[in-house]
C-alpha positions in Angstrom: 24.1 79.9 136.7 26.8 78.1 134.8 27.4 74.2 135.3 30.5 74.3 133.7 29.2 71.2 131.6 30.8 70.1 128.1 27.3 69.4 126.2 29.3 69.8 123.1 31.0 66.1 124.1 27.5 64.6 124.7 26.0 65.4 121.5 28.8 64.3 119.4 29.4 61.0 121.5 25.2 60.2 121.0 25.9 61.2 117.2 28.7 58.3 116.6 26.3 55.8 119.1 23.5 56.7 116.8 26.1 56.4 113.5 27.6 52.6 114.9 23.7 51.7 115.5 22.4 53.0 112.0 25.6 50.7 111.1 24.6 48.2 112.8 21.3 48.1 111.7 22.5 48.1 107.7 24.5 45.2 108.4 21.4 42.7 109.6 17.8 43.3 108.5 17.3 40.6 112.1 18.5 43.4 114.1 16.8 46.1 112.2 13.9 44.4 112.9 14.2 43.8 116.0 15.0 47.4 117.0 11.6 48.2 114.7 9.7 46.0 117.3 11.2 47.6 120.0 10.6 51.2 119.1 7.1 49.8 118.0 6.8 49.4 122.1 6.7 45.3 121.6 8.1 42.6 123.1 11.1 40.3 122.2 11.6 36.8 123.2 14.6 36.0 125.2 15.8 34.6 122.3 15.2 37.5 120.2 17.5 39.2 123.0 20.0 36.9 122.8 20.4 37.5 118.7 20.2 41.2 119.2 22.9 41.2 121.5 25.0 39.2 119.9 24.5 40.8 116.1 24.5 44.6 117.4 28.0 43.5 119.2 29.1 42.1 116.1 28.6 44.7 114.1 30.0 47.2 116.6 32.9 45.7 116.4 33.2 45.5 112.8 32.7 49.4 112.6 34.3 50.0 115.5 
């Protein structure tokens, strides 16, 4: 049985998220290492967070 589902769209939308966060992680060894911890299963401050967020959206939008 068929969904009818367009998996060909997923993959190549996960392949540019994981292309602008590759990006994104070039840009700043902070949020490279930060994303290390996180796949490392640890913990970030809230301040650690706060950078992330702010850096990963900075570079986003200057590969956008």
């Amino acid at each position: 049985m068929s969904l009818g589902l367009d998996f060909g769209y997923v993959n190549e939308e996960i392949r540019r998220q994981n292309e602008q966060l590759a990006r994104a992680r070039s840009f700043s060894p902070e949020v490279d290492d930060c994303i290390r911890r996180l796949e490392s299963s640890l913990m970030l401050t809230d301040e650690e967070n706060g950078v992330l967020i702010k850096k990963i959206g900075e570079a986003l939008k200057d590969v956008g």
